[in-house]
VOROMI-248156 format. One record per residue: residue number from 0; residue in one letter; x, y, z of N, C-alpha, C, CB in turn. Coordinates in steps of 0.05 Angstrom, whole numbers. Glycine has a CB too. Layout:
N
<NUM,'a',<X,Y,Z>,<X,Y,Z>,<X,Y,Z>,<X,Y,Z>>
...
This chain:
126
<0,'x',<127,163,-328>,<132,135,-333>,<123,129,-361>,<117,117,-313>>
<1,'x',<144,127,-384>,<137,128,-411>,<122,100,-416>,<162,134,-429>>
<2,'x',<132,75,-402>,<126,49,-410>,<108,38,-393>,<148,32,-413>>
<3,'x',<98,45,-370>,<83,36,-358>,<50,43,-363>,<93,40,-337>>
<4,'x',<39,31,-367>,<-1,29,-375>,<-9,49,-347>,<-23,-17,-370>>
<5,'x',<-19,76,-340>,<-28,93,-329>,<-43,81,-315>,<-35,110,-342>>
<6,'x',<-68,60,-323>,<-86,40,-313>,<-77,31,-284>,<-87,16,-333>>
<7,'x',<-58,22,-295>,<-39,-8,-281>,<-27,11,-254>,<-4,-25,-308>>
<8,'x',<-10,29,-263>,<9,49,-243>,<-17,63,-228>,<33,76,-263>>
<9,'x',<-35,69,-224>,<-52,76,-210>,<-59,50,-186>,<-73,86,-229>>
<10,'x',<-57,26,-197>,<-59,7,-185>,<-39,-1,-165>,<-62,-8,-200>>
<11,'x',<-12,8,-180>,<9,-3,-164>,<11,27,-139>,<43,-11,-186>>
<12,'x',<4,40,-132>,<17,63,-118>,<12,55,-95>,<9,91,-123>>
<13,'x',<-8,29,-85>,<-7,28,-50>,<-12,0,-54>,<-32,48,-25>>
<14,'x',<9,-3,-66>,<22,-43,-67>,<33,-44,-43>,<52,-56,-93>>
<15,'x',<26,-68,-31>,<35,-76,1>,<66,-87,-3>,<14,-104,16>>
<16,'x',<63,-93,-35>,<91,-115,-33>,<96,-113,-58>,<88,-151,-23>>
<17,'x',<127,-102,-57>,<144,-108,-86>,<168,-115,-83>,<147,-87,-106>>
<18,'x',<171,-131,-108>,<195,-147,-100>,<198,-149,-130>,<192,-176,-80>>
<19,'x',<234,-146,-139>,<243,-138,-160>,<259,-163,-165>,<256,-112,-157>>
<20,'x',<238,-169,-192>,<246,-201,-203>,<268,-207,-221>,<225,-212,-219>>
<21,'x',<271,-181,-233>,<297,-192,-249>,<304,-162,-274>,<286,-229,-270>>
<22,'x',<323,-160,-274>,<338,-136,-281>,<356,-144,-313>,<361,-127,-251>>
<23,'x',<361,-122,-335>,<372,-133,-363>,<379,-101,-373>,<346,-153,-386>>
<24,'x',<416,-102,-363>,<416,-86,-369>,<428,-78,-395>,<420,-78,-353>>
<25,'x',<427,-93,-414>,<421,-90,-447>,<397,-79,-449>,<420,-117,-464>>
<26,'x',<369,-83,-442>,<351,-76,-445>,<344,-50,-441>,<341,-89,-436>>
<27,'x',<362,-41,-412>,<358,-23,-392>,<324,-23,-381>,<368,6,-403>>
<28,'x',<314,-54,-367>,<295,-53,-359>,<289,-72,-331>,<283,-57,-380>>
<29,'x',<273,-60,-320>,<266,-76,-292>,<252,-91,-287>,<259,-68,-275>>
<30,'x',<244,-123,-283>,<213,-131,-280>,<207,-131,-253>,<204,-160,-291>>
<31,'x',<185,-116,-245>,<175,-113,-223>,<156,-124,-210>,<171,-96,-222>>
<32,'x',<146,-140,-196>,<119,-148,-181>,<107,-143,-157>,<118,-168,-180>>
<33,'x',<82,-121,-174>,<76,-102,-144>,<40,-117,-143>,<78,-50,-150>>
<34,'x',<51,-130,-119>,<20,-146,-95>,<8,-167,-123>,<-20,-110,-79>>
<35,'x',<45,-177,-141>,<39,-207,-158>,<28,-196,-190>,<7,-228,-139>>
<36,'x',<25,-169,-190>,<19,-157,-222>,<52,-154,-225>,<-3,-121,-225>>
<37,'x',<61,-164,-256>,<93,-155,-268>,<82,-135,-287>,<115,-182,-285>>
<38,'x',<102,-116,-282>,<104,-98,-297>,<137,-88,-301>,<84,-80,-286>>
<39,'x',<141,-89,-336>,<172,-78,-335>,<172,-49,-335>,<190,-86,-361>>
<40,'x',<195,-54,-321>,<206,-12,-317>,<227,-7,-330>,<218,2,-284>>
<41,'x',<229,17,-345>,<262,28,-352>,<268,41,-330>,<267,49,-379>>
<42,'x',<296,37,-337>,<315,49,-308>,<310,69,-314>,<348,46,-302>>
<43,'x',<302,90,-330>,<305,122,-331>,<280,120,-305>,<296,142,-369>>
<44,'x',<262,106,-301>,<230,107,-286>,<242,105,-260>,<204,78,-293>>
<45,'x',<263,90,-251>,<261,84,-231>,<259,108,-199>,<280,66,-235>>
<46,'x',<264,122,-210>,<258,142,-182>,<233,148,-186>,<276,172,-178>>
<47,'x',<217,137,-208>,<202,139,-190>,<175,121,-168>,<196,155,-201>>
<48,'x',<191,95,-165>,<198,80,-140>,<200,87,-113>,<217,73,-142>>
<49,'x',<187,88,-96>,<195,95,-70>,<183,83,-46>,<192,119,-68>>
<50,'x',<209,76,-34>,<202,69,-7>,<182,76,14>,<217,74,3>>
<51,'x',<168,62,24>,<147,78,41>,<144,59,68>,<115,83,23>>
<52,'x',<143,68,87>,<141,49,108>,<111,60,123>,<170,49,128>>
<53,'x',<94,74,115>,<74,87,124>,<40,68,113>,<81,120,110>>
<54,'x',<25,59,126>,<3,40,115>,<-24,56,129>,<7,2,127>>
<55,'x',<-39,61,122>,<-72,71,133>,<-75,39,154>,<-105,74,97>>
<56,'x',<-95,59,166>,<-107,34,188>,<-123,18,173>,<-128,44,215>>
<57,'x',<-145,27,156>,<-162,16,128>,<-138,-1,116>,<-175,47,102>>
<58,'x',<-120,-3,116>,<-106,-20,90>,<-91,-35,111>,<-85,-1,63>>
<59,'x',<-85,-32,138>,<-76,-46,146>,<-96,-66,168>,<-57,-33,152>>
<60,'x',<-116,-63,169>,<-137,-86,173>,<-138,-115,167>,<-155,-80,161>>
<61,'x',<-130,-137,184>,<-122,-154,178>,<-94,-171,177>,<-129,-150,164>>
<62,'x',<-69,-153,172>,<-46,-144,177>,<-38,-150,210>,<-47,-113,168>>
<63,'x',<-10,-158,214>,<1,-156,234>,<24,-128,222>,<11,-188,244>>
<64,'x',<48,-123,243>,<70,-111,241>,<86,-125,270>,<64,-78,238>>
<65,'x',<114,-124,264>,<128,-118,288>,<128,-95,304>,<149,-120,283>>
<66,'x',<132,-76,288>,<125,-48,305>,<105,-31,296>,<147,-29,306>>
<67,'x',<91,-12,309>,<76,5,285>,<70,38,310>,<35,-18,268>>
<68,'x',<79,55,294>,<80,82,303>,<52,95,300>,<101,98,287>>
<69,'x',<35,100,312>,<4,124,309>,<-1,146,315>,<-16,119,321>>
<70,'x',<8,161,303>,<3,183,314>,<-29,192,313>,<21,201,301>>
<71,'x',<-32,204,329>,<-61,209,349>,<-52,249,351>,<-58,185,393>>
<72,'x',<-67,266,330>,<-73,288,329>,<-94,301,330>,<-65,293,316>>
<73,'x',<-102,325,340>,<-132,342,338>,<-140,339,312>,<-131,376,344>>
<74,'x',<-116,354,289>,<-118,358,269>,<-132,335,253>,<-96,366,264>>
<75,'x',<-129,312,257>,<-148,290,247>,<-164,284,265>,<-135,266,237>>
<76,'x',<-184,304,266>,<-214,304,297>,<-227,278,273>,<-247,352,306>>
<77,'x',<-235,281,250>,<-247,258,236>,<-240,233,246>,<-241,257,210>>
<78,'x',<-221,230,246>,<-201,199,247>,<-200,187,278>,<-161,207,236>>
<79,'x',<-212,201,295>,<-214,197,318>,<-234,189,335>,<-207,211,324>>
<80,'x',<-237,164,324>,<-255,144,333>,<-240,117,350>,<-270,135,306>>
<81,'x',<-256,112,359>,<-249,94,393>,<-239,71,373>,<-284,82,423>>
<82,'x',<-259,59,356>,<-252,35,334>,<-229,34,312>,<-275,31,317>>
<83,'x',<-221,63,303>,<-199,65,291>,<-173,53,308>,<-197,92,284>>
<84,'x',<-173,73,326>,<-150,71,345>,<-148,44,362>,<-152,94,365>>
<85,'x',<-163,29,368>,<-167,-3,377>,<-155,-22,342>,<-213,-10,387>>
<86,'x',<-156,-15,322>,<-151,-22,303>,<-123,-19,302>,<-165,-11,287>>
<87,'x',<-112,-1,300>,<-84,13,301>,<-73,-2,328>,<-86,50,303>>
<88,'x',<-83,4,337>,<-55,-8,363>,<-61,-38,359>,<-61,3,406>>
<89,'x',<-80,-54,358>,<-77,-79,350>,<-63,-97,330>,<-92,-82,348>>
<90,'x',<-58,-86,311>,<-27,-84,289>,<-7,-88,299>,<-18,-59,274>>
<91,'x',<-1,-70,317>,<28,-90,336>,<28,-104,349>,<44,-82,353>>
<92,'x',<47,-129,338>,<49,-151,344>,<65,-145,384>,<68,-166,315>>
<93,'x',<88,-132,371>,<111,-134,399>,<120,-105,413>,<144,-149,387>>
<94,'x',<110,-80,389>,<113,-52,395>,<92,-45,390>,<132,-37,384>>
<95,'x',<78,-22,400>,<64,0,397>,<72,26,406>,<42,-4,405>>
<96,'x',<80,49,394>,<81,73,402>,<59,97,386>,<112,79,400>>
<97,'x',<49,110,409>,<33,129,403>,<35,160,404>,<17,122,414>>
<98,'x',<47,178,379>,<57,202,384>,<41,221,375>,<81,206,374>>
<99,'x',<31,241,397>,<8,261,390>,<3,276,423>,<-25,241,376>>
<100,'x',<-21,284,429>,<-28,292,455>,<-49,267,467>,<-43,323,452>>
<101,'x',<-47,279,492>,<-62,266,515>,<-93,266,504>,<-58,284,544>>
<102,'x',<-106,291,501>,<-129,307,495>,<-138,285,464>,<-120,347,490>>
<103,'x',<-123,280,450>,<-125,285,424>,<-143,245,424>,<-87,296,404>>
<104,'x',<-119,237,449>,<-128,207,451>,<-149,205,475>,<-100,186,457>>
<105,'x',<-152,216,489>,<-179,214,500>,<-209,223,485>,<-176,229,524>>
<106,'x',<-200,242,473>,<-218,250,442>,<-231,226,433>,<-197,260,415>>
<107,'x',<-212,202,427>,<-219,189,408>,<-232,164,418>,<-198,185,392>>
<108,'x',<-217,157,442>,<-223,140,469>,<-249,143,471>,<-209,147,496>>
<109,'x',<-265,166,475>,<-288,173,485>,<-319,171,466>,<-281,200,495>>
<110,'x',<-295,171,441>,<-325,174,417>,<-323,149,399>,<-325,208,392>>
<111,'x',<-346,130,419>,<-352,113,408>,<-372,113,381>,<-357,102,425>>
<112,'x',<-381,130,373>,<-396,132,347>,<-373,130,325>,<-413,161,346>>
<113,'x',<-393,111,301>,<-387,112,282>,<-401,129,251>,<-385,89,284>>
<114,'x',<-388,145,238>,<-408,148,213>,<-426,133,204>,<-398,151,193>>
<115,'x',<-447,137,201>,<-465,134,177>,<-448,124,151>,<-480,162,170>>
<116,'x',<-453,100,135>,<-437,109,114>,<-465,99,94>,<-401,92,110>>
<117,'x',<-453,115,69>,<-481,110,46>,<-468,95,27>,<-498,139,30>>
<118,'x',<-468,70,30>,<-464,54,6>,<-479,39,-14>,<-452,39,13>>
<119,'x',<-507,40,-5>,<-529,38,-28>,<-526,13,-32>,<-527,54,-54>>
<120,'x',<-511,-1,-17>,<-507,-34,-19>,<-535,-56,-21>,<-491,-42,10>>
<121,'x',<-554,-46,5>,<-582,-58,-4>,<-585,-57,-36>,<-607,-39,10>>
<122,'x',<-585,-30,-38>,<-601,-30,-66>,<-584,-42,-90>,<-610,2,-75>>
<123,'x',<-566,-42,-89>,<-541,-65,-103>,<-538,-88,-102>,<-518,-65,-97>>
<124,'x',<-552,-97,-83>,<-561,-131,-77>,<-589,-132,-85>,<-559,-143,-41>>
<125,'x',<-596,-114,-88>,<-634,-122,-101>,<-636,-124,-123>,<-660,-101,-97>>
């Protein structure tokens, strides 16, 4: 991306919302507004743009959906916490589907512990 600030494009890569304000193609440029930051694009940039219909449970906190797909794997034994997955399925508004194993969601069902997390926050408020 020759014209875009590296800063900024690090910012935009898990924009909830873009919406493409206005296009000049004398210019050959795009104005874009990703989660209300504009930023112009040249059309040569634009692939690299992309669709994504995929959101973390962390980013989708707060969030409704009409539908929302979870998959529930061994392979993410981390991610398999009782509170994640109460998180996730609560996002759907009118659908929930859950694709993985039986094992994998009783796994997660069962372990109500949460990490420890070290955010040193006390000492950041003192």
């Amino acid at each position: 991306m020759s014209r875009v600030d590296p800063i900024f494009l690090n910012q935009c890569l898990n924009s909830k919302k873009l919406i493409i304000l206005c296009t000049s193609p004398i210019w050959q440029v795009v104005g874009i507004s990703f989660d209300g930051r504009e930023v112009p694009y040249d059309f040569t940039d634009l692939d690299e743009i992309i669709l994504a219909y995929a959101v973390s449970v962390h980013k989708s906190q707060g969030s409704e959906y009409p539908a929302v797909i979870i998959p529930i794997l061994t392979q993410h034994y981390v991610l398999l916490q009782r509170n994640l997955i109460y998180t996730a399925v609560t996002r759907g508004r009118k659908l929930v589907v859950m694709v993985g194993t039986k094992k994998a969601l009783a796994i997660g069902v069962k372990n109500d512990k949460t990490q420890k997390r070290y955010t040193y926050l006390r000492y950041r408020l003192s």
